[in-house]
N, CA, C and O of each residue as an XYZ file, in Angstrom:
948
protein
N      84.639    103.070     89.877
C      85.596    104.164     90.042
C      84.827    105.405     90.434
O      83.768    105.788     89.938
N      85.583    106.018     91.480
C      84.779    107.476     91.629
C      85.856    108.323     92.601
O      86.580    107.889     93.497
N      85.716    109.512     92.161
C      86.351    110.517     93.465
C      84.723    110.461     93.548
O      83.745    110.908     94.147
N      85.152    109.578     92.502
C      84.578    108.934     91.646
C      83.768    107.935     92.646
O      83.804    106.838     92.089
N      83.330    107.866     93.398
C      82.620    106.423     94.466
C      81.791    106.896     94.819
O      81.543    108.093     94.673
N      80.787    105.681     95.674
C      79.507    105.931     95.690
C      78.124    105.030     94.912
O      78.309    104.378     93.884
N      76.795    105.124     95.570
C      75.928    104.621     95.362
C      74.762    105.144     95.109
O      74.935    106.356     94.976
N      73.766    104.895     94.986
C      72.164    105.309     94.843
C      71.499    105.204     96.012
O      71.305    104.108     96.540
N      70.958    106.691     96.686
C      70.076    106.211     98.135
C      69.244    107.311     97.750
O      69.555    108.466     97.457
N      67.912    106.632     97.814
C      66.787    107.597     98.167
C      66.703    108.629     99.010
O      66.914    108.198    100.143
N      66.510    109.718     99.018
C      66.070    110.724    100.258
C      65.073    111.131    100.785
O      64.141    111.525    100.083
N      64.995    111.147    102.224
C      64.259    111.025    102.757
C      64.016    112.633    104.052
O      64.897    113.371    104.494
N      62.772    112.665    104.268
C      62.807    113.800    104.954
C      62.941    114.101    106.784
O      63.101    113.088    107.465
N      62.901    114.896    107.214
C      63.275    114.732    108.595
C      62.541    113.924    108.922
O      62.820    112.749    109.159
N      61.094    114.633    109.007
C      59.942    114.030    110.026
C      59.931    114.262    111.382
O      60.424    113.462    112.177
N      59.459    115.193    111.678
C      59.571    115.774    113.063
C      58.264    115.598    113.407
O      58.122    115.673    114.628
N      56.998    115.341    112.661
C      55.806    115.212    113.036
C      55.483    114.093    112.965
O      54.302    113.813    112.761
N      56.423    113.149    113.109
C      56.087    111.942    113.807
C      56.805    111.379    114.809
O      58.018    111.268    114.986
N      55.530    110.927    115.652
C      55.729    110.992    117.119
C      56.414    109.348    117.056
O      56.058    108.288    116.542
N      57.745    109.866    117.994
C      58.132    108.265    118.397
C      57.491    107.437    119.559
O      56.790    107.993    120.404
N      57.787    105.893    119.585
C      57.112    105.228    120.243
C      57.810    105.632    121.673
O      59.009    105.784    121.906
N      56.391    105.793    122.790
C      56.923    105.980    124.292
C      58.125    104.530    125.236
O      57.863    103.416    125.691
N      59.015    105.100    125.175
C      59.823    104.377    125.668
C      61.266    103.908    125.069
O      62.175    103.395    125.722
N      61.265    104.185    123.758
C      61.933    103.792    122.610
C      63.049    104.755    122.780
O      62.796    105.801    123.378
N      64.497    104.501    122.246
C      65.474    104.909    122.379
C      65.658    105.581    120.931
O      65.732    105.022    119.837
N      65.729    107.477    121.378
C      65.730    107.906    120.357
C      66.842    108.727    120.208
O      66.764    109.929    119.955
N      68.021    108.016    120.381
C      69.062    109.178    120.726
C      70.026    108.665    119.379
O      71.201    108.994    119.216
N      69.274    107.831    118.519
C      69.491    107.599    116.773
C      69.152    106.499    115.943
O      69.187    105.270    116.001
N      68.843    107.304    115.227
C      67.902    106.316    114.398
C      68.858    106.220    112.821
O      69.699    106.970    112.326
N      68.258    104.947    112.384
C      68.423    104.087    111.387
C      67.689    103.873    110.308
O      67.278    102.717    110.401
N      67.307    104.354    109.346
C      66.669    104.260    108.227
C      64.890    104.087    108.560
O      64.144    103.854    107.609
N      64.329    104.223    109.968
C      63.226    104.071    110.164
C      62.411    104.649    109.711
O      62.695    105.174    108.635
N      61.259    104.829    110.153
C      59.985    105.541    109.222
C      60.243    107.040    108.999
O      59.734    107.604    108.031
N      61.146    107.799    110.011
C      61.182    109.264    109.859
C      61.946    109.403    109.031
O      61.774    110.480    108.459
N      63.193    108.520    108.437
C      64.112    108.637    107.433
C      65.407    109.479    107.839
O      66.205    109.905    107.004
N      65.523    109.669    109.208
C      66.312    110.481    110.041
C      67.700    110.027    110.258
O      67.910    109.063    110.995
N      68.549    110.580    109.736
C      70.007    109.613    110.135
C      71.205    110.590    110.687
O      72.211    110.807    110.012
N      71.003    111.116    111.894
C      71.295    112.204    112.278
C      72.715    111.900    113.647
O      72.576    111.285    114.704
N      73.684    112.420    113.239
C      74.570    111.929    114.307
C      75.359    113.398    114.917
O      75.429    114.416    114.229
N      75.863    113.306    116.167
C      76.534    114.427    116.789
C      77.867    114.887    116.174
O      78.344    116.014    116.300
N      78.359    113.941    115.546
C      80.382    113.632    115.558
C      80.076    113.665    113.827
O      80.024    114.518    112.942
N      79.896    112.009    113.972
C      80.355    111.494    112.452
C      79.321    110.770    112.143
O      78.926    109.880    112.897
N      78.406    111.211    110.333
C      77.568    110.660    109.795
C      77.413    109.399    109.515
O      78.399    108.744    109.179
N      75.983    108.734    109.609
C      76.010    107.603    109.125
C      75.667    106.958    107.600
O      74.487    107.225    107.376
N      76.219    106.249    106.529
C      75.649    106.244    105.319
C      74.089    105.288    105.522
O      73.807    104.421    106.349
N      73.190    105.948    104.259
C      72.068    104.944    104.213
C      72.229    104.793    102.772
O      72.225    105.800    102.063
N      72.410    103.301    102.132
C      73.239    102.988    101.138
C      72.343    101.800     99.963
O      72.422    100.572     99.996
N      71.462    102.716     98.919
C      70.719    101.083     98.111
C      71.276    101.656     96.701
O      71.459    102.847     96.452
N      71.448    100.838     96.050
C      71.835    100.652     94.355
C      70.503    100.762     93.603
O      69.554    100.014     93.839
N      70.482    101.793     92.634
C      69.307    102.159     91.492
C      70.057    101.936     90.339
O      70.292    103.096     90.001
N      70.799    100.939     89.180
C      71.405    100.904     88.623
C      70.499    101.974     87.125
O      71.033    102.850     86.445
N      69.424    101.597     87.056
C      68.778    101.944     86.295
C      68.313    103.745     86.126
O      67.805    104.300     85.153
N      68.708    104.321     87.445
C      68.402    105.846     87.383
C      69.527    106.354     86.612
O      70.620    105.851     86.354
N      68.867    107.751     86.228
C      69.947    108.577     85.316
C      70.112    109.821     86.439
O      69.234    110.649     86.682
N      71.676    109.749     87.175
C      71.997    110.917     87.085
C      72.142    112.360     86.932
O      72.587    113.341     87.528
N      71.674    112.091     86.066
C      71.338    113.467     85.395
C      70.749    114.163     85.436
O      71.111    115.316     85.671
N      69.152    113.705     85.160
C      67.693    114.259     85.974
C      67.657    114.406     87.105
O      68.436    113.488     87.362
N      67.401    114.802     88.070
C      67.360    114.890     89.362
C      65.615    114.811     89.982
O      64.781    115.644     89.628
N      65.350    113.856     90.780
C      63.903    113.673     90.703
C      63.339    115.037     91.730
O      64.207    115.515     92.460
N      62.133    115.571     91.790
C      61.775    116.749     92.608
C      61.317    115.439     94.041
O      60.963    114.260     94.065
N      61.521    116.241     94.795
C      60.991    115.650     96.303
C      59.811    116.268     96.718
O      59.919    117.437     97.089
N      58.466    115.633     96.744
C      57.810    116.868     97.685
C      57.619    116.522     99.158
O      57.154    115.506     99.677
N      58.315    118.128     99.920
C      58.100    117.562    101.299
C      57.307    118.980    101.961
O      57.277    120.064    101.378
N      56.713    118.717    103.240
C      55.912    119.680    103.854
C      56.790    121.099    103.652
O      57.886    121.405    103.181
N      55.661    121.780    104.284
C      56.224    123.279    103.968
C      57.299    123.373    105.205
O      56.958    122.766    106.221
N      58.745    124.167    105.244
C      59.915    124.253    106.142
C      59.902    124.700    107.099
O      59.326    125.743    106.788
N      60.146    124.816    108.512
C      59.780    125.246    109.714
C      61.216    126.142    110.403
O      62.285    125.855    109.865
N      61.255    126.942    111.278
C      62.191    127.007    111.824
C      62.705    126.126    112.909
O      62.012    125.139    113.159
N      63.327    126.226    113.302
C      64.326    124.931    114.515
C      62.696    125.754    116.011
O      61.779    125.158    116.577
N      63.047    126.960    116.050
C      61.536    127.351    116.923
C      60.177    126.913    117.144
O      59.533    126.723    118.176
N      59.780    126.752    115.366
C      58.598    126.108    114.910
C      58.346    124.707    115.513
O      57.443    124.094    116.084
N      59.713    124.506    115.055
C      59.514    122.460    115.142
C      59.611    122.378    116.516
O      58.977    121.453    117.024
N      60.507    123.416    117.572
C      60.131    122.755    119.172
C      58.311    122.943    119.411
O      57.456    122.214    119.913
N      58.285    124.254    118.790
C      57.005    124.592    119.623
C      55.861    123.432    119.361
O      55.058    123.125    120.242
N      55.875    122.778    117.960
C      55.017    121.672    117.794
C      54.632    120.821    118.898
O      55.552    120.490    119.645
N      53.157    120.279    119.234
C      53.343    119.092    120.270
C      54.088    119.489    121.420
O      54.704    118.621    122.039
N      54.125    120.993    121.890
C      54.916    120.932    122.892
C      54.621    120.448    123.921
O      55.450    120.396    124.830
N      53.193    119.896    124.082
C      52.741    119.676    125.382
C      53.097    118.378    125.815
O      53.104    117.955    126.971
N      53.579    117.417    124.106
C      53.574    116.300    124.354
C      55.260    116.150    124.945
O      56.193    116.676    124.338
N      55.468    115.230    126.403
C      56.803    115.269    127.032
C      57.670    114.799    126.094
O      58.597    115.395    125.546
N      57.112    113.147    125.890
C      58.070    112.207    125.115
C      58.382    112.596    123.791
O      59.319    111.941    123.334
N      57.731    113.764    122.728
C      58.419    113.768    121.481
C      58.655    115.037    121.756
O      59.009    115.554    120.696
N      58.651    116.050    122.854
C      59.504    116.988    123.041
C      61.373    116.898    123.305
O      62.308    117.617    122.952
N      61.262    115.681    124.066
C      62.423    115.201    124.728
C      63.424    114.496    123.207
O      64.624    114.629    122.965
N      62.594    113.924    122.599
C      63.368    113.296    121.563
C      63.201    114.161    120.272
O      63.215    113.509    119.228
N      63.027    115.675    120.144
C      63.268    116.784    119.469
C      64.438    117.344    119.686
O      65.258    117.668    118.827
N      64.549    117.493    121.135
C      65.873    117.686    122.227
C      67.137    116.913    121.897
O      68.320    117.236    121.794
N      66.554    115.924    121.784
C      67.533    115.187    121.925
C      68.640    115.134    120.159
O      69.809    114.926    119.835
N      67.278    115.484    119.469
C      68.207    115.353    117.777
C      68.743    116.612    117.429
O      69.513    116.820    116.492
N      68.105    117.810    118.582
C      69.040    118.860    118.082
C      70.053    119.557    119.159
O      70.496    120.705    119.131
N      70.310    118.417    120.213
C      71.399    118.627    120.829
C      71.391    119.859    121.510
O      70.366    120.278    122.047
N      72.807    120.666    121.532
C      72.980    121.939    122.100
C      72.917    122.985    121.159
O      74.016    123.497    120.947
N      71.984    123.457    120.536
C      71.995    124.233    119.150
C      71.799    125.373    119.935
O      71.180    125.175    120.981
N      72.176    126.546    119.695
C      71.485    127.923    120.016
C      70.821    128.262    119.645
O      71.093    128.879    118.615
N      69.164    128.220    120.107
C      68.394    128.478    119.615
C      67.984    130.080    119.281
O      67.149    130.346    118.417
N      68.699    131.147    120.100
C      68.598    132.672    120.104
C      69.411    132.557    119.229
O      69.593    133.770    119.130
N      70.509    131.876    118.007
C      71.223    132.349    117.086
C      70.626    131.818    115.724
O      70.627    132.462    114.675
N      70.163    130.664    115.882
C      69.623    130.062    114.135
C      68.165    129.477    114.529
O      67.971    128.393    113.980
N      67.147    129.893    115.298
C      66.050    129.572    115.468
C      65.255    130.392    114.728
O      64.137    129.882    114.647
N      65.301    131.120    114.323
C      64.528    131.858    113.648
C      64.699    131.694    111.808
O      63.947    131.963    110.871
N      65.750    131.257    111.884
C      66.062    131.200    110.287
C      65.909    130.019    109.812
O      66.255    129.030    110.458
N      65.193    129.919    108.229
C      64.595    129.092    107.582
C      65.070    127.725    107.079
O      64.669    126.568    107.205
N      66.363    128.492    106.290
C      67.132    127.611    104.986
C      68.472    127.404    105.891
O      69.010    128.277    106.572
N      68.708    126.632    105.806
C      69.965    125.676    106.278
C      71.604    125.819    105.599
O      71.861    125.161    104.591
N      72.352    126.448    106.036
C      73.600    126.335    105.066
C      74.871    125.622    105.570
O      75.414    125.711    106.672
N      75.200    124.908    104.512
C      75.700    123.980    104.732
C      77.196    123.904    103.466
O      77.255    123.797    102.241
N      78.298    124.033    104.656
C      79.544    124.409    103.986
C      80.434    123.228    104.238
O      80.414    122.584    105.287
N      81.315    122.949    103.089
C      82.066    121.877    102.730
C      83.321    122.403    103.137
O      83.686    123.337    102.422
N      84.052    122.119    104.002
C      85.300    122.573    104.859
C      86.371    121.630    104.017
O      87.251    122.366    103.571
N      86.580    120.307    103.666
C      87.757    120.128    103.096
C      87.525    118.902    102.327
O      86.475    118.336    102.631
N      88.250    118.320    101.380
C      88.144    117.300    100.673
C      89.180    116.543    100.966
O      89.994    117.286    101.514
N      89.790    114.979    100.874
C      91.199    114.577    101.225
C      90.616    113.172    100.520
O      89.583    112.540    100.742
N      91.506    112.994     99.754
C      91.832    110.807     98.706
C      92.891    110.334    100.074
O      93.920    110.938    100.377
N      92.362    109.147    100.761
C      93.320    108.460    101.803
C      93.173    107.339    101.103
O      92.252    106.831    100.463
N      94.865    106.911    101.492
C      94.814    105.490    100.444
C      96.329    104.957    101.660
O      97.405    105.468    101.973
N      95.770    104.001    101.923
C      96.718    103.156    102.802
C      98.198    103.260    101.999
O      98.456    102.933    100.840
N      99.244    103.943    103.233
C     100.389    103.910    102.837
C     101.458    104.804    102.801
O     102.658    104.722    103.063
N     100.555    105.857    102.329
C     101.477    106.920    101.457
C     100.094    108.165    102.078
O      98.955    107.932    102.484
N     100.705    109.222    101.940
C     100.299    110.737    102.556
C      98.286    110.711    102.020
O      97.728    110.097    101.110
N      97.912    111.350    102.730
C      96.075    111.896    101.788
C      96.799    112.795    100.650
O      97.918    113.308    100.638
N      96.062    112.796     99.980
C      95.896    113.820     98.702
C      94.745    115.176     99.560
O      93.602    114.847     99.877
N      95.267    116.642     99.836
C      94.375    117.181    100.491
C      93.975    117.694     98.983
O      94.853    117.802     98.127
N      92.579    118.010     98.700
C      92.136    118.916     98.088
C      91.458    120.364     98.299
O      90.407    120.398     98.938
N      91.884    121.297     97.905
C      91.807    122.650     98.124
C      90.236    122.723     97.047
O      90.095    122.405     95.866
N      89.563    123.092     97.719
C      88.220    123.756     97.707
C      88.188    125.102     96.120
O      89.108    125.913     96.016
N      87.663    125.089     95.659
C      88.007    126.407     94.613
C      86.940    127.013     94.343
O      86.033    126.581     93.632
N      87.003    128.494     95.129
C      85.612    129.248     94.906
C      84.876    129.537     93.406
O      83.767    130.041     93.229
N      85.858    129.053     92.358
C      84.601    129.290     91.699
C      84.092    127.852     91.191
O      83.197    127.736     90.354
N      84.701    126.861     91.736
C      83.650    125.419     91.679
C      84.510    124.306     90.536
O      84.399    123.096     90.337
N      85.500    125.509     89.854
C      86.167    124.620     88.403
C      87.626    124.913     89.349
O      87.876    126.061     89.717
N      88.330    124.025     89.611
C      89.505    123.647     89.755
C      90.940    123.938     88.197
O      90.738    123.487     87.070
N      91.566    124.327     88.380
C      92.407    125.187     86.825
C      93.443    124.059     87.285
O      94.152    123.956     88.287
N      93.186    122.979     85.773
C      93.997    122.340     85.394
C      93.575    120.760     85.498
O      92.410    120.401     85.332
N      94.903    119.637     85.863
C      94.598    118.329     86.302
C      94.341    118.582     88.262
O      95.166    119.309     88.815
N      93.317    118.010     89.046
C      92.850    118.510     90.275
C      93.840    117.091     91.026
O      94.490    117.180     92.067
N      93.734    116.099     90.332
C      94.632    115.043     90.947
C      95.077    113.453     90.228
O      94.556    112.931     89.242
N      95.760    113.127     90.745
C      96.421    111.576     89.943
C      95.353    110.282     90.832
O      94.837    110.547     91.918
N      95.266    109.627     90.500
C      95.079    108.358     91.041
C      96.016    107.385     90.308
O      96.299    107.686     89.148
N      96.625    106.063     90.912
C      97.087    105.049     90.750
C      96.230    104.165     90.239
O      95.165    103.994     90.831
N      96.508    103.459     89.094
C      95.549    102.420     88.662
C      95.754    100.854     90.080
O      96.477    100.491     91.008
N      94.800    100.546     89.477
C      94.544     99.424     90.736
C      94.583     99.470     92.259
O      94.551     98.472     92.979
N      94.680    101.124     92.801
C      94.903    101.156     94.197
C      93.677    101.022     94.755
O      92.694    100.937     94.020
N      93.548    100.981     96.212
C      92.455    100.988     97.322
C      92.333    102.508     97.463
O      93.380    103.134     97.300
N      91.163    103.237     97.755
C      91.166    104.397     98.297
C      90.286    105.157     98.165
O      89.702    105.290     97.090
N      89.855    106.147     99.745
C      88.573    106.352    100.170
C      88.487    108.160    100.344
O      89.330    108.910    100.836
N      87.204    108.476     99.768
C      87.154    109.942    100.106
C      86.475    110.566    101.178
O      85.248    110.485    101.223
N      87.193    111.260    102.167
C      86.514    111.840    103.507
C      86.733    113.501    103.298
O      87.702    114.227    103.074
N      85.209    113.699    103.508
C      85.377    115.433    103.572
C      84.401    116.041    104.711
O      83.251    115.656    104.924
N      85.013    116.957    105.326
C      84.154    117.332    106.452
C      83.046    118.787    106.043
O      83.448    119.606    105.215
N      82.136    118.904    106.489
C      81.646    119.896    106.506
C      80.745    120.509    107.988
O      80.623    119.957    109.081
N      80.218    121.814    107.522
C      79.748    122.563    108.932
C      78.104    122.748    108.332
O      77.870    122.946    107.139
N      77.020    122.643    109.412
C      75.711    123.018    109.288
C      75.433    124.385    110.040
O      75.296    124.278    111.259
N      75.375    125.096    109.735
C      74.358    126.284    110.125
C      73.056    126.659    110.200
O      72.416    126.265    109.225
N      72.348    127.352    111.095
C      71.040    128.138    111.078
C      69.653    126.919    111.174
O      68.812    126.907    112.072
N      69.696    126.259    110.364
C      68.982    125.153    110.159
C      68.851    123.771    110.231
O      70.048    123.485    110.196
N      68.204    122.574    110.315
C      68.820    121.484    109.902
C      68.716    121.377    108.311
O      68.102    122.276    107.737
N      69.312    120.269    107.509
C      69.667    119.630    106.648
C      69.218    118.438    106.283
O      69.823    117.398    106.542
N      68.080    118.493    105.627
C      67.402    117.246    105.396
C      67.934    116.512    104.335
O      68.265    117.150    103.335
N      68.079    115.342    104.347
C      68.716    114.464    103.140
C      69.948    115.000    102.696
O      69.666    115.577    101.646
N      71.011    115.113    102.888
C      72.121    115.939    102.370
C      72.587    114.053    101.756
O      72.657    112.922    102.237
N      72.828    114.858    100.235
C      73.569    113.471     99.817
C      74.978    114.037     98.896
O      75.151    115.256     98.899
N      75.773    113.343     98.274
C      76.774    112.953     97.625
C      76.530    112.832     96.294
O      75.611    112.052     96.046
N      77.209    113.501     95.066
C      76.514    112.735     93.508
C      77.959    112.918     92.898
O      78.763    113.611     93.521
N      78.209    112.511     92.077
C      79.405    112.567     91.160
C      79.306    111.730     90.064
O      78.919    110.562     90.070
N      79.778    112.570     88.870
C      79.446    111.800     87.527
C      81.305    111.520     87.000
O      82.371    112.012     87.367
N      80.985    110.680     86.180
C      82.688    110.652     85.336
C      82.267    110.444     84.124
O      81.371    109.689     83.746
N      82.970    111.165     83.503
C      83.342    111.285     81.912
C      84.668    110.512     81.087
O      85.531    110.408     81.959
N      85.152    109.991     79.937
C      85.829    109.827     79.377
C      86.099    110.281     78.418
O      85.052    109.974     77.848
N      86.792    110.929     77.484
C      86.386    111.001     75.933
C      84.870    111.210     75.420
O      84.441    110.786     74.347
N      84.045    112.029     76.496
C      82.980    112.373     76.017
C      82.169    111.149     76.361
O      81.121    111.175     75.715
N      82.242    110.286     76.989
C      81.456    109.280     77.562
C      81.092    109.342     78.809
O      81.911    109.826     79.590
N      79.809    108.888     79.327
C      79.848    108.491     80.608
C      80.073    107.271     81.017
O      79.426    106.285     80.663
N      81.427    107.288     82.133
C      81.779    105.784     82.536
C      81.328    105.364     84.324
O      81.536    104.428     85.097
N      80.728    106.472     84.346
C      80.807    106.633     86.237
C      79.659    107.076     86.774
O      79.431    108.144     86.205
N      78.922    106.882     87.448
C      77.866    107.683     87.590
C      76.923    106.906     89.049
O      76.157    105.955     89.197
N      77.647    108.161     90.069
C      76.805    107.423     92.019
C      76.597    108.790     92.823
O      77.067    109.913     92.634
N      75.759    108.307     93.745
C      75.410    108.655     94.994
C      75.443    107.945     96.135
O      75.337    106.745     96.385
N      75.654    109.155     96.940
C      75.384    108.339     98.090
C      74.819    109.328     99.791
O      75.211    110.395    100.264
N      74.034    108.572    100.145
C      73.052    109.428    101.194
C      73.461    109.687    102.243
O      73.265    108.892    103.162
N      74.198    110.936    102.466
C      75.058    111.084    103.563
C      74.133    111.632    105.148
O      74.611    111.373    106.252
N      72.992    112.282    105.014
C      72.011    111.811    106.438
C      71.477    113.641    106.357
O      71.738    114.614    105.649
N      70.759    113.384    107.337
C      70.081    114.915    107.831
C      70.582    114.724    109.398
O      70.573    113.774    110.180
N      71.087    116.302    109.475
C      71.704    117.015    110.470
C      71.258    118.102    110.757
O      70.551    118.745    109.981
N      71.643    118.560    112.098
C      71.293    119.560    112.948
C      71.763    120.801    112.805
O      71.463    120.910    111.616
N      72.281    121.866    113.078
C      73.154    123.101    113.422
C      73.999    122.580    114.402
O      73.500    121.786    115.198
N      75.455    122.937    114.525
C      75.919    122.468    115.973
C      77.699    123.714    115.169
O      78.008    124.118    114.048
N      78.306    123.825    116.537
C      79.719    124.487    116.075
C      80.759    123.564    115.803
O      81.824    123.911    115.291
N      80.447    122.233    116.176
C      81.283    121.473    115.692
C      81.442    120.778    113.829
O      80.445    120.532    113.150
N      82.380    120.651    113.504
C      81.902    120.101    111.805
C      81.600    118.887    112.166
O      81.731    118.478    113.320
N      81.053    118.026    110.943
C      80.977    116.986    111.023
C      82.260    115.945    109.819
O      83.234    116.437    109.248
N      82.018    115.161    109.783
C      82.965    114.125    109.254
C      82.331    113.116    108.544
O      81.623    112.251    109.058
N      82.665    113.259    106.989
C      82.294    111.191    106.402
C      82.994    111.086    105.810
O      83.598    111.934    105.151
N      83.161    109.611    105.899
C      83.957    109.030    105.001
C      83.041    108.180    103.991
O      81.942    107.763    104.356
N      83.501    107.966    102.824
C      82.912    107.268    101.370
C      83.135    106.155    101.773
O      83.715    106.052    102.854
N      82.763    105.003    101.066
C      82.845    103.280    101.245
C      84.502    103.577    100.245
O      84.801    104.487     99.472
N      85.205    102.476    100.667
C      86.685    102.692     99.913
C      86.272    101.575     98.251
O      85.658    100.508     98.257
N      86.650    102.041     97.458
C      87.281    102.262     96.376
C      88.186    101.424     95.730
O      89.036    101.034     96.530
N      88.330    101.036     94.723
C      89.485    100.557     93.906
C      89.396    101.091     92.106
O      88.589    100.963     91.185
N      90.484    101.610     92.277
C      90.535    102.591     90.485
C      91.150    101.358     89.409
O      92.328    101.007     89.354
N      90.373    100.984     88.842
C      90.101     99.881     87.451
C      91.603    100.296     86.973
O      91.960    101.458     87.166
N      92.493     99.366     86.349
C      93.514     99.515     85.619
C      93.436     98.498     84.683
O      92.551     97.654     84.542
N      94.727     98.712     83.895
C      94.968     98.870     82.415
C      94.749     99.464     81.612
O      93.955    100.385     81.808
N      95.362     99.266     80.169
C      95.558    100.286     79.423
C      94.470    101.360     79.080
O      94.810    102.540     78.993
N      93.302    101.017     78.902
C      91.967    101.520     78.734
C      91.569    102.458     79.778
O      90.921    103.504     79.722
N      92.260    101.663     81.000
C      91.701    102.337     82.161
C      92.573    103.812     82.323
O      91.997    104.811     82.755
N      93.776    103.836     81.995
C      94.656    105.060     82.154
C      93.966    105.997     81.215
O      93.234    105.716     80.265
N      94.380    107.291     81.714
C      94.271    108.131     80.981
C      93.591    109.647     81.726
O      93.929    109.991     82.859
N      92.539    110.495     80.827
C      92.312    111.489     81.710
C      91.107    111.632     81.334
O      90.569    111.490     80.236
N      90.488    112.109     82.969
C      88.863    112.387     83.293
C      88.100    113.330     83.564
O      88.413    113.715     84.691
N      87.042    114.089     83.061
C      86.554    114.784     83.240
C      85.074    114.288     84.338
O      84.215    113.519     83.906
N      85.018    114.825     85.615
C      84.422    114.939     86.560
C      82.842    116.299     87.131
O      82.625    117.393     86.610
N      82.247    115.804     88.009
C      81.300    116.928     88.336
C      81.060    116.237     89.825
O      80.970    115.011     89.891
N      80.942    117.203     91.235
C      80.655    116.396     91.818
C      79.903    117.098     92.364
O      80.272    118.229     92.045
N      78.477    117.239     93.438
C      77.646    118.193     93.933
C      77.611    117.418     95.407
O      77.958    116.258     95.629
N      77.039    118.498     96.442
C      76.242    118.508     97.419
C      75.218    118.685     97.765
O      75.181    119.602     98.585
N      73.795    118.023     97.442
C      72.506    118.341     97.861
C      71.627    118.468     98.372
O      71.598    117.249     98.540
N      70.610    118.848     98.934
C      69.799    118.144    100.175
C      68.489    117.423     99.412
O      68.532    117.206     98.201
N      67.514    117.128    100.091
C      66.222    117.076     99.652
C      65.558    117.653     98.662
O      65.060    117.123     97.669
N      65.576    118.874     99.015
C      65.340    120.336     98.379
C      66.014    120.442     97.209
O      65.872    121.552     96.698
N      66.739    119.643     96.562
C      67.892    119.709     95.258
C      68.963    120.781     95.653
O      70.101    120.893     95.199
N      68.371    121.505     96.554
C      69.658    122.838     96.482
C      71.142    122.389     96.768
O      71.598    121.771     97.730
N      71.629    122.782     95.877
C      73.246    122.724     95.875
C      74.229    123.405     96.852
O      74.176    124.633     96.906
N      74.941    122.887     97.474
C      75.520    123.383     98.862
C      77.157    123.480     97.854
O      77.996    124.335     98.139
N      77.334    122.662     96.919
C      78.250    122.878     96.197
C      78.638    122.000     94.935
O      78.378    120.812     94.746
N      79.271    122.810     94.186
C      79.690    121.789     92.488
C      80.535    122.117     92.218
O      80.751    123.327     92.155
N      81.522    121.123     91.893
C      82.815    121.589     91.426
C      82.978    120.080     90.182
O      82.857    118.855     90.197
N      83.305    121.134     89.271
C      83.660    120.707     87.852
C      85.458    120.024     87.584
O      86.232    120.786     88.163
N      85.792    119.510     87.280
C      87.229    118.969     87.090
C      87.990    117.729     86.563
O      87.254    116.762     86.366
N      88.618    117.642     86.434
C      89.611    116.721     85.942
C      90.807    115.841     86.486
O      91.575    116.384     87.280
N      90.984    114.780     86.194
C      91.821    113.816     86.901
C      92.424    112.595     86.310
O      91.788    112.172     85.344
N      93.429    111.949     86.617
C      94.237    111.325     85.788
C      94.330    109.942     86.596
O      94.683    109.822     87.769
N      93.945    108.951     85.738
C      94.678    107.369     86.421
C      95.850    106.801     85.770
O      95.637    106.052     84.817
N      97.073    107.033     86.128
C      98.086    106.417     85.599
C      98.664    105.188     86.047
O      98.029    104.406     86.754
N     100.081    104.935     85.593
C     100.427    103.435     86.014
C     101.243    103.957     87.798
O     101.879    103.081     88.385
N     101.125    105.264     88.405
C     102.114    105.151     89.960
C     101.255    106.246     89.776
O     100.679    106.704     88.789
N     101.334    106.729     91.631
C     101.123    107.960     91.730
C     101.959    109.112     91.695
O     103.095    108.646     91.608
N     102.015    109.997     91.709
C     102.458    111.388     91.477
C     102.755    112.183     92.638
O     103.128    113.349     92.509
């Protein structure tokens, strides 16, 4: 169960200082050595199970010191082939508008529960991160998947992942990630969708949940957390 969904994926860093092989098609990559999972439109998941990690702790990453989008062209500029496939991962970015700037920000534009059938559940965003009240119903035993879009600015976004914990009665019953990719700057948002879902029923299973869900990169920094609550009953609402 998860708005509640989701898995365990390692994160991984851009890697811009490694040179791809001459000839090789670098217009996207797949979990390869740079750890780069970078798409124009719509993200790709990179998806392994740690049953045994805790949540909770958050491990430190160490990665090289941060460059600007400027920095990282000027690297190797002499070299053609990993100039071209620098080009190529950061698309049409303006470089006279976020080339110079460091830290990457990265805003969560909307939340939505799609469940074959019946309308999305949109969720409204709440600036101060705690949602006032029950935030939404789920149906016991339904199918259903969470897609939320967001926008990159100034920087890229290394490792941006997914975490969400669930609570019961003061228990933890829930507890995933999942590795949603490193991205570029661009004016367009981007788009993911979660692996779909099925909310556990019966009697045990009904009732009401206390939630946490974050946005992170590499860097641990939080792009966002929102605290809340939610209900699995016997229909939806």
């Amino acid at each position: 169960m998860s708005l509640a969904i989701g898995v365990v994926s390692n994160c991984k860093s851009m890697g811009f200082d490694e040179k791809p092989n001459e000839g090789a098609d670098t217009s996207e990559t797949h979990g390869d050595e740079r750890g780069t999972n970078l798409s124009r439109h719509m993200s790709e998941s990179s998806i392994a199970v740690t049953e045994d990690e805790d949540d909770d702790v958050e491990r430190k990453i160490e990665l090289g010191p941060q460059c600007t989008l400027k920095e990282q062209l000027e690297k190797d500029k002499d070299d053609e082939s990993l100039r071209r496939w620098k080009e190529q991962l950061l698309g049409s970015v303006d470089m006279n508008s976020v080339g110079e700037t460091l830290e990457p920000e990265v805003k969560i534009l909307s939340l939505a529960i799609k469940s074959a059938g019946r309308p999305d559940i949109v969720l409204p965003i709440p600036e101060t991160g705690n949602p006032n009240g029950l935030w939404f119903t789920l149906k016991e035993g339904s199918r259903y998947r969470l897609m939320f879009t967001f926008q990159v600015n100034h920087n890229i976004v290394s490792g941006l992942k997914y975490t969400n914990t669930v609570w019961k009665t003061g228990i933890k019953v829930d507890s995933t990630k999942e590795m949603i990719g490193t991205f570029s700057p661009q004016a367009e948002a981007y788009t993911h969708d979660m692996p779909e879902e099925t909310t556990p029923s019966g009697i045990f299973a009904r009732g009401t949940y206390s939630a946490r869900t974050k946005f992170v990169d590499d860097d641990n920094k939080s792009y966002l957390e929102i605290n809340y609550t939610f209900d699995i009953r016997k229909d939806w609402l």
